[in-house]
Structures are given as structure tokens and as C-alpha cells.
C-alpha positions as CSV (number, residue, x, y, z in Angstrom):
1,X,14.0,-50.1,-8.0
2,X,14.7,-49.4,-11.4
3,X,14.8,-52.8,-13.7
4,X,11.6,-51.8,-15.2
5,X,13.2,-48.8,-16.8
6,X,16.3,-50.8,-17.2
7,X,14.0,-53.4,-19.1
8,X,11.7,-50.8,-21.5
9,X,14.9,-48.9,-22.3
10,X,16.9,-52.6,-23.3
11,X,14.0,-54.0,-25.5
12,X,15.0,-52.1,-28.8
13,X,18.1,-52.9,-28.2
14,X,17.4,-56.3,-28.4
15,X,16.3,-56.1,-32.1
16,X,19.8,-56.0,-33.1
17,X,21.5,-58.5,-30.9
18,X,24.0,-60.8,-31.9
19,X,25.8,-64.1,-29.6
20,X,24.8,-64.1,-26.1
21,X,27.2,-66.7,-24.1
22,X,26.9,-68.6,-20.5
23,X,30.1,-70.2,-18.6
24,X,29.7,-72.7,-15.7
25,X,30.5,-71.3,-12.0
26,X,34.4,-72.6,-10.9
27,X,35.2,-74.0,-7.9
28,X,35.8,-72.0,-4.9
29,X,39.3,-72.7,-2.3
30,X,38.3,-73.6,1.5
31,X,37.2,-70.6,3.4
32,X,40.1,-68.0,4.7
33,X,38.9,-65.9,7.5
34,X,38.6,-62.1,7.9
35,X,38.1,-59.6,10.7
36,X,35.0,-57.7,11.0
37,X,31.4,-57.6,9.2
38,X,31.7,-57.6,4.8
39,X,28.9,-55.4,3.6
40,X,28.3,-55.6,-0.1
41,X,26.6,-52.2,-2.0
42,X,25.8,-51.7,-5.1
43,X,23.6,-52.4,-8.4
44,X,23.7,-55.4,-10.8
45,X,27.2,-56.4,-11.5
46,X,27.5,-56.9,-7.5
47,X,24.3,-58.4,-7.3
48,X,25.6,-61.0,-9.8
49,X,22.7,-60.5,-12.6
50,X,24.1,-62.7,-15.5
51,X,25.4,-65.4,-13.4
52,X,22.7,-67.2,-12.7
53,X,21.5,-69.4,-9.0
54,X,19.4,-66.2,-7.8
55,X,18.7,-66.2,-4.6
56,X,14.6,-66.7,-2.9
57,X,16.0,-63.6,-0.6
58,X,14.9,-60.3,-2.5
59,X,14.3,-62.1,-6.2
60,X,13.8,-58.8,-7.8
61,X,17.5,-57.7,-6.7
62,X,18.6,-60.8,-8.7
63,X,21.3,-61.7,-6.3
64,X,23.1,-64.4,-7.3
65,X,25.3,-67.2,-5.2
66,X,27.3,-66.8,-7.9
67,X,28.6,-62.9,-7.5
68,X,31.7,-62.2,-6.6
69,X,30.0,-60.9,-3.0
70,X,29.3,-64.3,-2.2
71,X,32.5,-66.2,-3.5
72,X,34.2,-64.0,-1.4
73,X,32.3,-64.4,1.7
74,X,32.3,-68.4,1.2
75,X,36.6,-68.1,1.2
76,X,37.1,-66.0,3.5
77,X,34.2,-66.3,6.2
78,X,34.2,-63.0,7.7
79,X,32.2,-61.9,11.1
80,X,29.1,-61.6,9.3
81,X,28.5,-60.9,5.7
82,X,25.4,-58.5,4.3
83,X,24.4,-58.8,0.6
84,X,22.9,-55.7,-0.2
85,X,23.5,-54.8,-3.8
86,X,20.6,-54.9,-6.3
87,X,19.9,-54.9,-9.9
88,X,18.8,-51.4,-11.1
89,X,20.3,-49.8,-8.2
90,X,21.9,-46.0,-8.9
91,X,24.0,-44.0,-6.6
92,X,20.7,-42.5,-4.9
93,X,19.2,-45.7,-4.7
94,X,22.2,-46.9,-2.7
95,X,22.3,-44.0,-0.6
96,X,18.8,-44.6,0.3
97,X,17.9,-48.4,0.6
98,X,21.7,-50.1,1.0
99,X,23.9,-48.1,3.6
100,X,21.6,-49.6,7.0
101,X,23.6,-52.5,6.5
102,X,26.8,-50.5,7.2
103,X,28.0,-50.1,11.2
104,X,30.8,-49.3,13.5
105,X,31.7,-52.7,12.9
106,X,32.3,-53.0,9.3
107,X,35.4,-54.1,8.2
108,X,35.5,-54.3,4.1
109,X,32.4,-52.6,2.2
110,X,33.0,-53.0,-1.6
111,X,31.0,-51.6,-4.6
112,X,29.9,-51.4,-8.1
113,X,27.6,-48.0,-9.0
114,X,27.4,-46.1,-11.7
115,X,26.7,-47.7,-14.9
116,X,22.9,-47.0,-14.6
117,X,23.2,-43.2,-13.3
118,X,25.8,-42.5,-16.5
119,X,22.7,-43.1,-18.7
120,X,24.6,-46.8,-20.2
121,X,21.1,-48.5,-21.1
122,X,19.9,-45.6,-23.8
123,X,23.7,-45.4,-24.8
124,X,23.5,-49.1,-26.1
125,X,20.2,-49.0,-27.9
126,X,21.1,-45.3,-29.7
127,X,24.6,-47.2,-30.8
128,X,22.8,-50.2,-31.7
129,X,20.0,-48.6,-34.1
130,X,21.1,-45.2,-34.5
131,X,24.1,-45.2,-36.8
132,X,27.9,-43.8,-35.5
133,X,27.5,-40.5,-35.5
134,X,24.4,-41.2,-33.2
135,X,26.3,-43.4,-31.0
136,X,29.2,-41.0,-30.7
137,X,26.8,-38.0,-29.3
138,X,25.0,-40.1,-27.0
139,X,28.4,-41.0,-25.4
140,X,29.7,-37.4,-25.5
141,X,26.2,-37.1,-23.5
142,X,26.8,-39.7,-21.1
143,X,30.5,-38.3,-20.5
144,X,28.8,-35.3,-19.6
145,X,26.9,-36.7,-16.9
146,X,29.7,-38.8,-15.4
147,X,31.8,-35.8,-15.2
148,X,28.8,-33.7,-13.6
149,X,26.3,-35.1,-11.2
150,X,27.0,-38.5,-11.3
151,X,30.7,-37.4,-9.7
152,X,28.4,-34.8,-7.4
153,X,26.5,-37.8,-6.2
154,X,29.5,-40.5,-5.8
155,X,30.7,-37.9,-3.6
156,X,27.6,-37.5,-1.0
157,X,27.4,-41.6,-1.1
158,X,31.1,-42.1,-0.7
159,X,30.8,-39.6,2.5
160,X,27.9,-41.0,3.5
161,X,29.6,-44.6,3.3
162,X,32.6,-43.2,5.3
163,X,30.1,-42.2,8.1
164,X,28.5,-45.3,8.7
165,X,31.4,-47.5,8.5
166,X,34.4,-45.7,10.0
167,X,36.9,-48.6,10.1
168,X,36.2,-50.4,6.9
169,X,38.4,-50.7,3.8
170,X,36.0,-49.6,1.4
171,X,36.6,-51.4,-2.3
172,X,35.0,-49.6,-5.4
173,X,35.2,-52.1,-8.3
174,X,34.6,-50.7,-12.0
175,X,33.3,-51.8,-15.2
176,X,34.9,-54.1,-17.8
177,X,35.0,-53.2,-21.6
178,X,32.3,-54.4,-23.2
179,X,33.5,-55.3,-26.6
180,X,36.5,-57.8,-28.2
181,X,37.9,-55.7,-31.0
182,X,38.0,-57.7,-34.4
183,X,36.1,-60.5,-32.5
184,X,34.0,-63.2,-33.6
185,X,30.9,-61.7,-33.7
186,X,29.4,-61.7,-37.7
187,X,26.3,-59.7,-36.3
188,X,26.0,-56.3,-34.1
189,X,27.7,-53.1,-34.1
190,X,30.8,-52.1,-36.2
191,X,34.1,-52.5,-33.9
192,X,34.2,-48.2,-34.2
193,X,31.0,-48.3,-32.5
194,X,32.2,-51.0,-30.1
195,X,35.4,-49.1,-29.6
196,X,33.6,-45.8,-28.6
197,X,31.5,-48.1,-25.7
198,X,34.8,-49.5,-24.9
199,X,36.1,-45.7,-24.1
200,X,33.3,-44.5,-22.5
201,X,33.7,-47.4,-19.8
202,X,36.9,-46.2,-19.4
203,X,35.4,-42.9,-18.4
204,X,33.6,-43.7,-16.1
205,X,35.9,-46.1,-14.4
206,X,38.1,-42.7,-14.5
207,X,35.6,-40.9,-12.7
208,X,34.8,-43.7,-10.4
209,X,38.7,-44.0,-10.0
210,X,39.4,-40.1,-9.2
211,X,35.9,-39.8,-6.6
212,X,37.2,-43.3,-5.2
213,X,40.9,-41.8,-4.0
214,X,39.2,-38.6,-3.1
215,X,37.4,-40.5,0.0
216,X,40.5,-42.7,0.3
217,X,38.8,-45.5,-1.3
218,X,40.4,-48.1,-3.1
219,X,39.4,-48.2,-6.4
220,X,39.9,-52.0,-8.1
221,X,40.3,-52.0,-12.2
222,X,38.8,-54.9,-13.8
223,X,39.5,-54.1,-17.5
224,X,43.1,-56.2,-17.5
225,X,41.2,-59.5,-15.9
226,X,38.4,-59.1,-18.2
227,X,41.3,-58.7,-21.6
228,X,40.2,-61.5,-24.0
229,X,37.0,-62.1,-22.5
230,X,34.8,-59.3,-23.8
231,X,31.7,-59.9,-25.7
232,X,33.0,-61.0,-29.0
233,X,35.9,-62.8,-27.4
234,X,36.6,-66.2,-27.9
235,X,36.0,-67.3,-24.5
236,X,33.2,-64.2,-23.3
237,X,32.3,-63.5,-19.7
238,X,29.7,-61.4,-20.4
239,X,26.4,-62.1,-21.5
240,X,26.1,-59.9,-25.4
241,X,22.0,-59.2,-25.9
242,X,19.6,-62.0,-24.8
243,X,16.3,-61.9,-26.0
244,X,15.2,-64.8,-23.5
245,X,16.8,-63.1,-20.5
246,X,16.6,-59.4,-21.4
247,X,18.2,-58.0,-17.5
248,X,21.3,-60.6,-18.6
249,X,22.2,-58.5,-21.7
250,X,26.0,-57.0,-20.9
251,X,26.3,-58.9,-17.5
252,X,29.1,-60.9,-16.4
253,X,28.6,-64.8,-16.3
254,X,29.6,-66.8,-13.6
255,X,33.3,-66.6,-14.8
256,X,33.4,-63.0,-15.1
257,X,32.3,-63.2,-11.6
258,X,34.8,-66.1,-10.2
259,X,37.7,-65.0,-12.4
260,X,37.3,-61.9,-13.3
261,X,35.6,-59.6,-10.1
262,X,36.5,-62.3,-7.0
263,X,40.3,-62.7,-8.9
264,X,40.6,-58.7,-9.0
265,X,38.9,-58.4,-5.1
266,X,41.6,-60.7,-3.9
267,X,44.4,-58.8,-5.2
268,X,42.9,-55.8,-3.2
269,X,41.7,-56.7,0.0
């Protein structure tokens, strides 16, 4: 696993933090039920890191009861159910420790990767501490490699995904914007910083977008559900830096999970 790279790289990025938020978890509807296995992949916004009620199973994954994974399960009980995402998890970290959960008998595999691989943790502490024009070369950077091998390695784990799991509906969820523009945050970056994080999520969830149809994927946009609940929002469902909880930093909370992720992963599957 990778958190302890994930954690070294965060920590002078916590120097300049500014309003870190919680939300309580919402209610869930009474279980619907669906045909065939639900396999869940992926790295920390599957796993639910942010939202709190981790799990005794696999504590350094940090997999919540509160990740979208789980809501979903819980309404729509499918045949079985296989929480495999982790925190720290990349693309080749997938490919090698998630994809034994897949089988024949899959019916809906679903996804977040690629946030770690695209380099996002040194992205955030060189816009944080190193000034604009700083900021706007480490993104130009991290464009680079979304465009390059992290596309080259969605590719070999979207195929490999496809091989295990023949008949499922495979879900690829992206990344929301981080950042409310003109927000209420006194402290942190300028909004032209915030707005050049903002567009390099939309990047990736480009490139995540374009591999995703590529394999006949469905890709699932959460940018809209998340509008007006960025860091710096009035009402946030992510987690801005927190130097008490340091792997929490630019999570979702337990509403980003229940109304933003489950909300989005209804509309698709």
C-alpha cells in the first residue's frame, strides 16, 4: 500500500491548511435487490476515507460503512457484495491486489483510480507553498502524466477488469472539484490557484472518461452533484486539510458519499 507516501508527501501541505468540515451520514431507503455479485475496486474515495465508521476488516484500507460501496450494497442487496477498494491504491495496485474478487459471476464492478497515479498529493503541497507559477507547472506536469502512462495503465486494468468479469456493468466514478470559487475560506490558496486544481480534476476525469468508453465502460461524472459543496462551500462534503486526521485532507464526508457518489451511482446503474 501506498498511505505512507500519501502521508509524508501531505504533511507540508498541512502547514497551510485552512477549514476542514465533517457532515453526519443520511439515512439510507430499504434495500432494493440486484442480480449478480457487486465487486467494489479502487483507492480511497471508494474505500470511503473521510467518512468515518472504518471498518475492523483491513483497517489500513480505511474502508468505511459509510462509502458509497456500502450504501449501495445495503439498498440494493445484491448476490454477494466484495469491498475491495483501499486507501493509497493506484492503477497497478488494483491490478495486482483487487481484481481476485472479480468472477464469471459479477454483475456491477464500479471504480475510483487515478488521483494517486496523476501525482495529486505533490500537486497540492507545490500549490499550497510554492506560489502560482509553481502550482501551474506542477499541474502542466501532472496533465502530462494523465495523458501518458496513467491512460497506458487504465487501459491494461480496464482489460484486465473486462477479463475477469465478462458480464458485469462496469461503473468508473470520477473526481469532484476540489475548490468553491469565491468561497468562505479567509485562509489557503488564492481562488487562481484553486481554479487551476479545479481544471486539472477535470482532466483527469477527461481521461478517465475517454479510457472508460474505450472498454465500454460507463463512466459516472460527479462534478454536478458535488456544485456548491466544494471545500470552501457553504455546506462542504469534502474534508479541506486536517492536521488531526492527515489521510482525511480532500476526502469526501459522509455526505459526499450518501449524496454525492451513492446519488450519482443510482442514476447509472
Amino acid at each position: 500500500m501506498r498511505q505512507s507516501r500519501i502521508t509524508a508527501g501531505a504533511c507540508s501541505l498541512l502547514l497551510a491548511a485552512a477549514c476542514a468540515y465533517a457532515g453526519p451520514a443520511t439515512a439510507q431507503q430499504a434495500p432494493r435487490t440486484a442480480s449478480g455479485g457487486y465487486v467494489a475496486l479502487g483507492d480511497s474515495y471508494s474505500s470511503g476515507v473521510g467518512a468515518g465508521d472504518y471498518l475492523e476488516s483491513g483497517k489500513e484500507c480505511k474502508r468505511s460503512s459509510r462509502a458509497y460501496p456500502v450504501l449501495w450494497a445495503e439498498a440494493h442487496a445484491p448476490a454477494t457484495f466484495s469491498f475491495a477498494a483501499c486507501n493509497g491504491a493506484g492503477v497497478k495496485d488494483v491490478l495486482a491486489d483487487q481484481l481476485g474478487h472479480l468472477s464469471a459471476r459479477t454483475g456491477l464492478v464500479t471504480l475510483t483510480v487515478g488521483g494517486h497515479d496523476s501525482g495529486f498529493v505533490t500537486v497540492l503541497a507545490t500549490c499550497a507553498l510554492g506560489g502560482a507559477e509553481r502550482c501551474r507547472s506542477a499541474v502542466s506536469r501532472a496533465r502530462a502524466t494523465m495523458d501518458g502512462s496513467l491512460a497506458a495503465d487504465l487501459d491494461r486494468l480496464y482489460t484486465a477488469v473486462r477479463g475477469r468479469a465478462p458480464a458485469a456493468r462496469v461503473v468508473v466514478l470520477g473526481y469532484p472539484h476540489l475548490y468553491h470559487l469565491s468561497g468562505t475560506c479567509a485562509l489557503g490558496l488564492p481562488d487562481g490557484e484553486r481554479a487551476v486544481l479545479n481544471d486539472a480534476v477535470d482532466h483527469l476525469n477527461g481521461v478517465l472518461a475517454r479510457r472508460a468508453a474505450a472498454h465500454g465502460f460507463t463512466f459516472a461524472d460527479v462534478t454536478a452533484a458535488f456544485a456548491g459543496h466544494e471545500i470552501c462551500s457553504a455546506s462542504p462534503w469534502l474534508h479541506s486539510v486536517d492536521v488531526l486526521a492527515v489521510t482525511e485532507s480532500y476526502h469526501p464526508t459522509a455526505p459526499g458519499q450518501s449524496l454525492g457518489y451513492l446519488q450519482v451511482l443510482d442514476r447509472v446503474s
